[in-house]
C-alpha positions as a Python dict, from the first residue, in 0.01 Angstrom:
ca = {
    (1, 'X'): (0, 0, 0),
    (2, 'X'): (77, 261, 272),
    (3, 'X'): (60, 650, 254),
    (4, 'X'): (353, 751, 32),
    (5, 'X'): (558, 1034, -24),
    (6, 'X'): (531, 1307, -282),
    (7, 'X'): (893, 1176, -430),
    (8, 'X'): (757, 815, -416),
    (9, 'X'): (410, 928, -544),
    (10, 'X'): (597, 1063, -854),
    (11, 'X'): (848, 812, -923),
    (12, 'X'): (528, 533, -890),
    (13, 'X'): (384, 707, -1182),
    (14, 'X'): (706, 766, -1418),
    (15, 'X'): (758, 385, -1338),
    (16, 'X'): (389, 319, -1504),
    (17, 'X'): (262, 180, -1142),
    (18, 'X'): (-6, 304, -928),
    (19, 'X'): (58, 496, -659),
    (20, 'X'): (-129, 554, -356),
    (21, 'X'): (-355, 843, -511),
    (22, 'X'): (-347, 1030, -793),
    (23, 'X'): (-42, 1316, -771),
    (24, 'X'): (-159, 1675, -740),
    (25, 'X'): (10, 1976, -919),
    (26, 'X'): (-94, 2276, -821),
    (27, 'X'): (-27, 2573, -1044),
    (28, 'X'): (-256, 2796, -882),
    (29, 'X'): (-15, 3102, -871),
    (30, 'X'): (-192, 3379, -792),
    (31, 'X'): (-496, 3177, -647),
    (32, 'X'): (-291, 3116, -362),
    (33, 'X'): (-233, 3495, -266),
    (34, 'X'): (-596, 3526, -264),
    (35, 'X'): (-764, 3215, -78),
    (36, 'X'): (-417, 3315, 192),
    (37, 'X'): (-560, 3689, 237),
    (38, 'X'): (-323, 3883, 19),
    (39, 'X'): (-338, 4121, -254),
    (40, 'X'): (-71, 4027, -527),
    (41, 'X'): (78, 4378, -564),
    (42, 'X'): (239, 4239, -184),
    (43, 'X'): (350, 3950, -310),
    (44, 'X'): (451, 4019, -684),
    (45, 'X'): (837, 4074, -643),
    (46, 'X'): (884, 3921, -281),
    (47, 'X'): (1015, 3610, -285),
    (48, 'X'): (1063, 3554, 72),
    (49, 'X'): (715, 3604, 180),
    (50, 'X'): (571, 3451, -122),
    (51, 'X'): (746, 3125, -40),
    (52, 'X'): (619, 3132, 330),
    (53, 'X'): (280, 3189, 179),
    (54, 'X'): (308, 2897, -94),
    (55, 'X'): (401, 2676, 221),
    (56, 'X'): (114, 2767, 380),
    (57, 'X'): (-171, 2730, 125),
    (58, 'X'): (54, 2391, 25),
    (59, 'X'): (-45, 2259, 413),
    (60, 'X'): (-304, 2326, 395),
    (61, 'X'): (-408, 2151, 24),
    (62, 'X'): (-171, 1899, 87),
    (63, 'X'): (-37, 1922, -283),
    (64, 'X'): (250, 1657, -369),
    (65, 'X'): (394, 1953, -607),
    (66, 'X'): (414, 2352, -528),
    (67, 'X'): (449, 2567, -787),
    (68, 'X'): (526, 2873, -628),
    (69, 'X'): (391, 3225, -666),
    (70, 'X'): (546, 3340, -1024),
    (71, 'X'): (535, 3714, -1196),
    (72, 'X'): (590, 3559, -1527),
    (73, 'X'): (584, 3869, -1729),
    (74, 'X'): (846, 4027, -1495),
    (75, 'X'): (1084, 3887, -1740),
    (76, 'X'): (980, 4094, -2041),
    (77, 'X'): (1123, 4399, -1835),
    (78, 'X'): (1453, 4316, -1859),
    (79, 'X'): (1400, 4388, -2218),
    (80, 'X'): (1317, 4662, -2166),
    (81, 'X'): (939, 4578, -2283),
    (82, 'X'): (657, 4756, -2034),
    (83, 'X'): (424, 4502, -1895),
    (84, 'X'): (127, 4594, -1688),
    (85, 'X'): (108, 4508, -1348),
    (86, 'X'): (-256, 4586, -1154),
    (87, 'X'): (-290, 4550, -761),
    (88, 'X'): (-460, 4212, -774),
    (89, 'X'): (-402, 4034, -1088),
    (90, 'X'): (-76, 3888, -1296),
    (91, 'X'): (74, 4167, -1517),
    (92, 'X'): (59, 4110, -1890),
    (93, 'X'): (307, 4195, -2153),
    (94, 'X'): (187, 4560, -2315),
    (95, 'X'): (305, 4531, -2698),
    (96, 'X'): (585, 4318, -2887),
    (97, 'X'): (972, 4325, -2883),
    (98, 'X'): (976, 4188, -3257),
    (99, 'X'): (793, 4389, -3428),
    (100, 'X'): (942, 4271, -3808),
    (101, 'X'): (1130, 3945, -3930),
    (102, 'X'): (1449, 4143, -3932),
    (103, 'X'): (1476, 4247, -3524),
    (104, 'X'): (1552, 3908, -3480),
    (105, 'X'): (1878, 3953, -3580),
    (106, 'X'): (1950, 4302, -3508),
    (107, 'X'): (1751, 4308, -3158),
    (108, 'X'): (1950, 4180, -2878),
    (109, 'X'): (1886, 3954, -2574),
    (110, 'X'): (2000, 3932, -2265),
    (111, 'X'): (2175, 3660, -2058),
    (112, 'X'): (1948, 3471, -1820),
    (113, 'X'): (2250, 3384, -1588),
    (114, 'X'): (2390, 3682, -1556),
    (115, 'X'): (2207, 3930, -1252),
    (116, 'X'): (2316, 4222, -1385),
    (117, 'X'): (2130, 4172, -1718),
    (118, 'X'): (1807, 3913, -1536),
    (119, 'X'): (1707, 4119, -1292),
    (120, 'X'): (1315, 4123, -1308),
    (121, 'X'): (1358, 3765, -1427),
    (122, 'X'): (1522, 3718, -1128),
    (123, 'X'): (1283, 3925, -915),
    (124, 'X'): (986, 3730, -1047),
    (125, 'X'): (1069, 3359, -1139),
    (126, 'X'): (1400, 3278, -1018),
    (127, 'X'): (1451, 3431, -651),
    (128, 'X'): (1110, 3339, -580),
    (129, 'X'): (1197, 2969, -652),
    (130, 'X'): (1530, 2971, -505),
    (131, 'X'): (1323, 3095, -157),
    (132, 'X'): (1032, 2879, -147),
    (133, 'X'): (1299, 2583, -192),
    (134, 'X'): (1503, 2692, 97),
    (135, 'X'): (1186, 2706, 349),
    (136, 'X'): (1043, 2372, 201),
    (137, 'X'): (1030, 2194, 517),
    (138, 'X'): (684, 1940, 362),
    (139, 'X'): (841, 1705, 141),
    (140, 'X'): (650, 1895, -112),
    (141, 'X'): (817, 1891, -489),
    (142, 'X'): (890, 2248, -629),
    (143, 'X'): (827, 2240, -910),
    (144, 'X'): (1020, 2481, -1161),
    (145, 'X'): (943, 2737, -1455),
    (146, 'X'): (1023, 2696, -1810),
}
């Protein structure tokens, strides 16, 4: 069996055969601002520069997926929620937006597929995916976020 291809790698598995190797998903996030030099606060709500430096740190590990560099709680903002966000770590949510049974029906959401109303979703999950897809030049898989 000869050196395969992420895609191939992946669809070997699903299949229930043995690949090559075992596939490697790395979720490392915020791991890979750090072992590339950076500071996260520079790489939080960039999403063209965090996909160069996903590409990067994926050359270099030679991972079959990429996960990307995602501000997860960015999307709590849009909600108007506060979430804390230090220099050189992920932010975290800072208190609840249901804070009884009954705001779930008389607190609102907002659409995800509308920009006006996603915007720090946008500026921390989905842009950053969008651009490390578009400079994905390794054969890589990207993976997504749910």
């Amino acid at each position: 069996m000869g050196k395969m291809t992420p895609r191939e790698r992946l669809d070997t598995v699903v299949a229930g055969k043995l690949p090559d190797r075992v596939p490697v998903h790395d979720v490392s996030c915020i791991s890979m601002s750090k072992a590339m030099g950076y500071v996260w606060k520079d790489l939080r709500y960039d999403a063209e520069k965090s996909a160069k430096v996903a590409m990067e740190y994926n050359r270099l590990t030679k991972s079959d997926f990429c996960f990307g560099m995602l501000e997860t709680p960015a999307m709590f903002m849009d909600l108007g929620m506060n979430i804390s966000q230090p220099d050189d770590n992920y932010g975290n949510v800072l208190g609840s937006y249901f804070a009884e049974p009954e705001d779930v029906d008389s607190k609102g959401l907002y659409d995800p597929y509308n920009p006006k109303e996603s915007e720090w979703l946008r500026k921390g999950i989905v842009d950053k995916i969008i651009a490390l897809r578009k400079v994905n030049d390794t054969g890589t898989l990207v993976s997504a976020w749910s």
